[in-house]
VOPAGU-2260 file (C-alpha; in pm, 1 decimal, decimal comma):
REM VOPAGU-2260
SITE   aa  ch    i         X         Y         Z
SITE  UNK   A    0   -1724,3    -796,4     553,0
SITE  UNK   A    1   -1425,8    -597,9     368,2
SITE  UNK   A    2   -1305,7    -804,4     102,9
SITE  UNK   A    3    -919,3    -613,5     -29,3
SITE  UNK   A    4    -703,4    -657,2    -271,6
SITE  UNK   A    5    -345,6    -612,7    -211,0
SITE  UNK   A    6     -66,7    -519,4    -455,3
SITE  UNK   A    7    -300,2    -218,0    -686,7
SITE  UNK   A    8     -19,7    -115,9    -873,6
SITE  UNK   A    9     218,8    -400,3    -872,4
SITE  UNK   A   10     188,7    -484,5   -1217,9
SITE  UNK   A   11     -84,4    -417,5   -1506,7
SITE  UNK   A   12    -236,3    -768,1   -1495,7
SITE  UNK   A   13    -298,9    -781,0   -1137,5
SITE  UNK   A   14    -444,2    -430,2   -1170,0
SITE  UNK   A   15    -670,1    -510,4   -1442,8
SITE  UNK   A   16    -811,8    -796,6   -1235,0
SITE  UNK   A   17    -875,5    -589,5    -932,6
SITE  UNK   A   18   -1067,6    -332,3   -1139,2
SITE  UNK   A   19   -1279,6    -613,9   -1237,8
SITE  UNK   A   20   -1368,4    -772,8    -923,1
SITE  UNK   A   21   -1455,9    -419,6    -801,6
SITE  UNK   A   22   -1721,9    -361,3   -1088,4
SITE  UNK   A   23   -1839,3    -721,4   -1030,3
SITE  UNK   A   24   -1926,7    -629,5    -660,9
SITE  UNK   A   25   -1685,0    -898,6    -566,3
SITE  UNK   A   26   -1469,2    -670,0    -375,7
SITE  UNK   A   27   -1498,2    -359,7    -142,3
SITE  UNK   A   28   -1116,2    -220,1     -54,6
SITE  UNK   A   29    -764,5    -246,4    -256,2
SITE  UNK   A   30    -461,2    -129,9    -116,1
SITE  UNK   A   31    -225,5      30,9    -356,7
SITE  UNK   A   32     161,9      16,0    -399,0
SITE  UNK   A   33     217,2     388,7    -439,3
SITE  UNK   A   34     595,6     342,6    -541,9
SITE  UNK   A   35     501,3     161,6    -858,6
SITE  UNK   A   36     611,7     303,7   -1195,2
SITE  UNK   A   37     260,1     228,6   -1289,5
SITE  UNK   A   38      67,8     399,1   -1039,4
SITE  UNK   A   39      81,2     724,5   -1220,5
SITE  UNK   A   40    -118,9     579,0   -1538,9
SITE  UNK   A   41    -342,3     372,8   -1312,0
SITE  UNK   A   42    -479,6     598,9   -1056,5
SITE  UNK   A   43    -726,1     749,8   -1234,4
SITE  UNK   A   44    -911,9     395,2   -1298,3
SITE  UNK   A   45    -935,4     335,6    -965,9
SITE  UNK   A   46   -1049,8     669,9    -901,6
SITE  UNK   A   47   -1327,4     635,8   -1088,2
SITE  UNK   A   48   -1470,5     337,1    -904,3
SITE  UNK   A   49   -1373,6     507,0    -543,4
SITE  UNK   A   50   -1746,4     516,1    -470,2
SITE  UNK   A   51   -1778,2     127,8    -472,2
SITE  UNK   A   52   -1444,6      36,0    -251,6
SITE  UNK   A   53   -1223,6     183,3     -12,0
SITE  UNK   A   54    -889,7     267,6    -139,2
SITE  UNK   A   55    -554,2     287,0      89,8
SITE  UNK   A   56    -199,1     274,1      93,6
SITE  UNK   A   57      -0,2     -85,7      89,5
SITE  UNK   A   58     313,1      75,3     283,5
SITE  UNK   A   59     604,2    -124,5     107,8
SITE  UNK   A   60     955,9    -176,7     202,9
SITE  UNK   A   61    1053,8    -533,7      91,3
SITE  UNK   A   62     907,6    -537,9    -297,4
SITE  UNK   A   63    1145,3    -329,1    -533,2
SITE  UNK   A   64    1107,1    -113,7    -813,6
SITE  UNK   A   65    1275,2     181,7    -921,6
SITE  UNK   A   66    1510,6     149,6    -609,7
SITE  UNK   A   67    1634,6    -133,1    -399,3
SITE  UNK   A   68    1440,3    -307,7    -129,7
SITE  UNK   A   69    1568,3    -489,1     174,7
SITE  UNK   A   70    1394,9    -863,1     227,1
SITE  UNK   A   71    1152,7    -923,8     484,6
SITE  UNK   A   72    1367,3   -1096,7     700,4
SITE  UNK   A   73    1617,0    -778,3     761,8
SITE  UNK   A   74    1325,0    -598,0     885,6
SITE  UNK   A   75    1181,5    -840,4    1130,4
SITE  UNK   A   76    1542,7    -895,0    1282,1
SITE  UNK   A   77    1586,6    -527,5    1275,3
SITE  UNK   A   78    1263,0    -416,7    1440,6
SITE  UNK   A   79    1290,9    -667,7    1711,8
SITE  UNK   A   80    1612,3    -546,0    1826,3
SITE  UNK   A   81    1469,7    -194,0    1769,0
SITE  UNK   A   82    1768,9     -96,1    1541,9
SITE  UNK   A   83    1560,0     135,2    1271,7
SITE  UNK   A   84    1561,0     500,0    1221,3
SITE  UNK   A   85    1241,9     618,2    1316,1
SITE  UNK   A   86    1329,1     935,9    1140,9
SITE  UNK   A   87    1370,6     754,9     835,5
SITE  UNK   A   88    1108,8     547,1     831,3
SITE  UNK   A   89     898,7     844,0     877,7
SITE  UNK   A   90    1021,4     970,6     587,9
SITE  UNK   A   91     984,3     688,2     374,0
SITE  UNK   A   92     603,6     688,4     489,0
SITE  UNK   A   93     566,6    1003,0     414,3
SITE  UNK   A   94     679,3     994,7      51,3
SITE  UNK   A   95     478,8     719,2     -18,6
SITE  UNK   A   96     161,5     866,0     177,2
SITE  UNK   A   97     226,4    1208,1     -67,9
SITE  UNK   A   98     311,6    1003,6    -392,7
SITE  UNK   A   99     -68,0     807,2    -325,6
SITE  UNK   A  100    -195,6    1168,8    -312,2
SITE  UNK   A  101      -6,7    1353,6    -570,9
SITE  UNK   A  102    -189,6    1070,4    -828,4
SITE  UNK   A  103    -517,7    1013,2    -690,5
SITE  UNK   A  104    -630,6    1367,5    -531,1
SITE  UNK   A  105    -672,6    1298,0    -192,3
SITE  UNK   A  106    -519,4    1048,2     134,9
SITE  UNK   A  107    -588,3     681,9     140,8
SITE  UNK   A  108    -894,4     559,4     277,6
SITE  UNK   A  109    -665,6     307,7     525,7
SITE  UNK   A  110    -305,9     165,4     597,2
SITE  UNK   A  111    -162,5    -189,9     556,5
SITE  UNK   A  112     165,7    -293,8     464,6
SITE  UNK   A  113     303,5    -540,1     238,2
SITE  UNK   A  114     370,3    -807,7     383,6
SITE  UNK   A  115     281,6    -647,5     678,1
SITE  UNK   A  116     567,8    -445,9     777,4
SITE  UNK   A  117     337,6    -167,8     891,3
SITE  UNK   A  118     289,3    -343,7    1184,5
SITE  UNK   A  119     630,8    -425,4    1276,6
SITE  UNK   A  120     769,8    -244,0    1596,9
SITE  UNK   A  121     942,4      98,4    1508,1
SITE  UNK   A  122     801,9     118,1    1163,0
SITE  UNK   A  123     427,7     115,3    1300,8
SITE  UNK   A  124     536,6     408,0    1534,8
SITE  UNK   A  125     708,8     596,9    1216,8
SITE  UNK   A  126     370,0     538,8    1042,6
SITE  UNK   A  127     140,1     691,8    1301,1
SITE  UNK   A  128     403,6     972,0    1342,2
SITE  UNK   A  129     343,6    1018,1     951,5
SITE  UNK   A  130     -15,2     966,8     897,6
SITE  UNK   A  131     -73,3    1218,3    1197,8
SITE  UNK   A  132     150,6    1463,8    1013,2
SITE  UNK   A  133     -13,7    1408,4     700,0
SITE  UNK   A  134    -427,5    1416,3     823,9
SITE  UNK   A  135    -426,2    1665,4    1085,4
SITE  UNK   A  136    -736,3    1770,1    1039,9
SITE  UNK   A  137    -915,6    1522,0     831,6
SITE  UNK   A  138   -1035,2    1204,2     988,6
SITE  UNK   A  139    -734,5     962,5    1011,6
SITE  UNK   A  140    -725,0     668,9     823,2
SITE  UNK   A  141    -828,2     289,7     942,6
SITE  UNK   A  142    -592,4      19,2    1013,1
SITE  UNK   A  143    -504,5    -344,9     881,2
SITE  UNK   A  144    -434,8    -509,9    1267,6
SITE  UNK   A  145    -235,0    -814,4    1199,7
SITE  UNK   A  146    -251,8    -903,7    1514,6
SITE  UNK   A  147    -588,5    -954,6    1543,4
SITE  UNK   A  148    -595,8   -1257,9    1317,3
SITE  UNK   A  149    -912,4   -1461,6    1322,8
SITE  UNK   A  150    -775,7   -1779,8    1141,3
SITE  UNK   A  151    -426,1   -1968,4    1054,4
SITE  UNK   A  152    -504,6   -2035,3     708,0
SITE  UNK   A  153    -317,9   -2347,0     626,1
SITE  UNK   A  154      -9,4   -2263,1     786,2
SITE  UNK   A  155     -32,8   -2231,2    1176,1
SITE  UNK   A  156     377,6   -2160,9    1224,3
SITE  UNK   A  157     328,9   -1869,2     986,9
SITE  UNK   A  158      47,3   -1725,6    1132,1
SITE  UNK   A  159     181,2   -1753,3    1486,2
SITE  UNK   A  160     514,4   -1566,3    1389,6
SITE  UNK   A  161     288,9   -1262,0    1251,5
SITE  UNK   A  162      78,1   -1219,4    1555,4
SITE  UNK   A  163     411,5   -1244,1    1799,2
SITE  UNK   A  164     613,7   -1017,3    1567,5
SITE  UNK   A  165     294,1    -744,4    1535,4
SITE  UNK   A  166     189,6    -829,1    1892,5
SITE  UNK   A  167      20,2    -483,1    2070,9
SITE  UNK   A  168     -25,8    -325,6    1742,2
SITE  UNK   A  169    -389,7    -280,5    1765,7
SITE  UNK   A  170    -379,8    -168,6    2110,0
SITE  UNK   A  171    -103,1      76,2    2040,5
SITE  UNK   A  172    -315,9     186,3    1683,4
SITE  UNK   A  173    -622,6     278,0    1950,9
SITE  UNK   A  174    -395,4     463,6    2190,2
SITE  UNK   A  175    -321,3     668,9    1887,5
SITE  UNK   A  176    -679,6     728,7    1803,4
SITE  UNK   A  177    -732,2     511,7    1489,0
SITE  UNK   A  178   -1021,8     277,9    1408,6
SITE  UNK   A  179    -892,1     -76,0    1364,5
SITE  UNK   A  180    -981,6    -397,4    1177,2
SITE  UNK   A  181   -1130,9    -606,7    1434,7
SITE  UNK   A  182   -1103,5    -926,9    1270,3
SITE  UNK   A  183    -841,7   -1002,7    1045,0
SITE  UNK   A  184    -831,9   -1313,7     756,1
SITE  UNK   A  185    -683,6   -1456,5     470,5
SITE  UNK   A  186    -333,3   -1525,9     603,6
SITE  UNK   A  187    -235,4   -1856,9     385,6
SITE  UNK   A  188      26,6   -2018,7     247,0
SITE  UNK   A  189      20,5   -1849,0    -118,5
SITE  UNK   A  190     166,5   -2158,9    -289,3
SITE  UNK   A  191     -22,8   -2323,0    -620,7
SITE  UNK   A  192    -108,5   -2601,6    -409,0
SITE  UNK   A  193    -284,7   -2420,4    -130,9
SITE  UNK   A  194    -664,6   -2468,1    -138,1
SITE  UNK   A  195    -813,7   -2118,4    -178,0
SITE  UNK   A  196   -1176,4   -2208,3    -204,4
SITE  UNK   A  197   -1181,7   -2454,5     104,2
SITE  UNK   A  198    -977,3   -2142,4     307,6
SITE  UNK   A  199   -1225,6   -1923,0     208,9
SITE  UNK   A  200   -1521,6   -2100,3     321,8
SITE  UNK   A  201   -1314,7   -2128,6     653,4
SITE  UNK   A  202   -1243,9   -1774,3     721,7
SITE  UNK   A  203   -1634,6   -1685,3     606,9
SITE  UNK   A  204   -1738,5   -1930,5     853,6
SITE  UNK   A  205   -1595,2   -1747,9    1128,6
SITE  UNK   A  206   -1577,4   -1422,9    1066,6
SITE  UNK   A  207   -1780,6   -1167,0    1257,2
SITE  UNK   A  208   -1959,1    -867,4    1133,0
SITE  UNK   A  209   -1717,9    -569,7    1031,9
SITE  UNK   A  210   -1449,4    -850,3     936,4
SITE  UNK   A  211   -1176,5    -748,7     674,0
SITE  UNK   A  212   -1015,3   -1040,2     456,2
SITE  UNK   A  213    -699,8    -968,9     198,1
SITE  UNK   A  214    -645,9   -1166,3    -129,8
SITE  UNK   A  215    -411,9   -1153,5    -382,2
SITE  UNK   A  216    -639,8   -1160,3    -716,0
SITE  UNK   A  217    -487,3   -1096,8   -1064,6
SITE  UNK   A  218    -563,3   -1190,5   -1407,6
SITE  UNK   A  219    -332,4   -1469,8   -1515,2
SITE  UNK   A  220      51,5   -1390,6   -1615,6
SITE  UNK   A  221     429,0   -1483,4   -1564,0
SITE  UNK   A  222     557,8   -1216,0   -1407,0
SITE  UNK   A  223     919,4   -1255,6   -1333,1
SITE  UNK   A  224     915,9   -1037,4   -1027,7
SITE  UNK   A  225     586,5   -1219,3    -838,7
SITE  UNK   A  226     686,2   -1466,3    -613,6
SITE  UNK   A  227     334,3   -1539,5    -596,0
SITE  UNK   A  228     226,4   -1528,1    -974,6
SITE  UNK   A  229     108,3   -1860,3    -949,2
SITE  UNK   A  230    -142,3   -1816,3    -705,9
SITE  UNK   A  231    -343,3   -1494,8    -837,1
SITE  UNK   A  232    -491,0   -1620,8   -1116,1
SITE  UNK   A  233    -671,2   -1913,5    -936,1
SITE  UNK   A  234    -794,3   -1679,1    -656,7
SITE  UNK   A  235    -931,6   -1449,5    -925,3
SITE  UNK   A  236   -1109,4   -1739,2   -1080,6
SITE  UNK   A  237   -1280,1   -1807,7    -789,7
SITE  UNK   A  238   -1351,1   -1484,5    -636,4
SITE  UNK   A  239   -1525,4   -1363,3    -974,7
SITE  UNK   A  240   -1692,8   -1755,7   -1013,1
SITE  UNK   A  241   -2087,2   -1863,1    -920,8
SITE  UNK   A  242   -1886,1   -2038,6    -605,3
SITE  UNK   A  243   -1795,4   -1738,4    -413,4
SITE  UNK   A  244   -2151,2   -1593,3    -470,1
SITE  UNK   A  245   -2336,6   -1852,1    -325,8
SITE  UNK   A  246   -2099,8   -1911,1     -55,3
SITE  UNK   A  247   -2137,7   -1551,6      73,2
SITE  UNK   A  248   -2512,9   -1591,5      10,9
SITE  UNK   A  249   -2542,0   -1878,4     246,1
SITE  UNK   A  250   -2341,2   -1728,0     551,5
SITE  UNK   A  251   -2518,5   -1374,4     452,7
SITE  UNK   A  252   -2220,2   -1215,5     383,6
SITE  UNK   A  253   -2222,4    -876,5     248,6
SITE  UNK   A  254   -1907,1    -746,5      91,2
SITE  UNK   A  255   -1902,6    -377,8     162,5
SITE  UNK   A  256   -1669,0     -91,0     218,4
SITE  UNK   A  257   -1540,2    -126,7     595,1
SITE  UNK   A  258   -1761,6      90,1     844,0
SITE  UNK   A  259   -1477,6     345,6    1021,1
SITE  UNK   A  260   -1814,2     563,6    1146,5
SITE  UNK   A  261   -1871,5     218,9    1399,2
SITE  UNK   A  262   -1512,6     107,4    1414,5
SITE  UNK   A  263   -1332,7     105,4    1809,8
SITE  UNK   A  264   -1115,8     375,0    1856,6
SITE  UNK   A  265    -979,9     527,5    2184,1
């Protein structure tokens, strides 16, 4: 199983807690927000601990930092009615596909998207125009396939809207030639009250073999900006606690980097 991290980048703390789930073995992948201020000064950690997890790109259009950012909701309206600039978006993928680079030496590992706009209609078709642009010759990236999600979570209306609005992604990702996520986890509520642990032993419980779960880990801290600031603290609790261990010990889980050599790709 791929265990990632989202949000590398987003803010020191949650950084710092990544970094130490990696060294503890307790993840395999982060995906990194390449815009971030901070992802200068913080590349090179990561870098250095390459060998032990996959690293990729967290394609970001809704969280904002040095510029503006439009909410989720204008780009789910806007991609169903198909009323995007491809051009642009292909643009915007490509500066954050070079700016990933520039800092840490060489292309991401994979692709996702915050809050999964990768995988939106017209922005997913910008991002494989980019990515194909940007690899050429070296092996293309993997994929985060949102619609190929293995378990609700605790919200079954959320995780219904996500497959419908990322619906043929996957298939379109293959017809492209990339290797996929075949089994996709840890969609959840994200609120303080959510159970984490329970959801956990849920999504471990059915997951396959090559399986790739996101979390949200962080070391605890108020950030203003974090709608979700709440909830990283307790999931790095539990990820780097005895719990978690045993838990993938009993359904012989290994967390490891994800296997692209035996992924499905047309």
């Amino acid at each position: 199983m791929t265990l990632c991290a989202d949000d590398f980048a987003q803010s020191g703390s949650i950084s710092a807690g990544i970094l130490q789930l990696i060294d503890a073995g307790r993840l395999s992948a982060t995906s990194v927000l390449s815009q971030s201020p901070r992802w200068p000064e913080l590349a090179g950690e990561l870098k250095a601990r390459a060998d032990r997890a996959d690293v990729g790109l967290h394609f970001n259009l809704t969280h904002a930092f040095e510029t503006p950012a439009k909410p989720l909701s204008h780009w789910l309206m806007k991609s169903q009615l198909r009323q995007l600039s491809l051009a642009a978006l292909r643009d915007e993928a490509l500066s954050q596909i070079d700016r990933f680079a520039e800092h840490f030496g060489r292309l991401p590992d994979f692709v996702d998207g915050h809050q999964h706009v990768h995988a939106l209609p017209v922005i997913r078709d910008a991002l494989f125009d980019a990515i194909q642009r940007r690899w050429q010759q070296n092996p293309l990236p993997y994929l985060r396939s949102p619609d190929r999600l293995g378990h609700p979570g605790d919200n079954r209306l959320k995780s219904l809207v996500l497959r419908s609005v990322c619906i043929n992604f996957d298939e379109q990702a293959h017809e492209r030639g990339f290797a996929t996520t075949p089994w996709f986890g840890g969609m959840y509520s994200l609120t303080p009250q959510a159970d984490f642990a329970g959801l956990m032993q849920a999504w471990l419980a059915r997951c396959p073999d090559q399986a790739l779960i996101m979390c949200h880990p962080g070391l605890p801290a108020s950030d203003a900006d974090d709608p979700i600031a709440a909830c990283r603290g307790r999931e790095f609790d539990y990820l780097a606690g005895d719990a978690f261990a045993e838990l993938c010990r009993r359904h012989q889980i290994a967390i490891a980097r994800f296997p692209v050599e035996t992924a499905v790709a047309a």
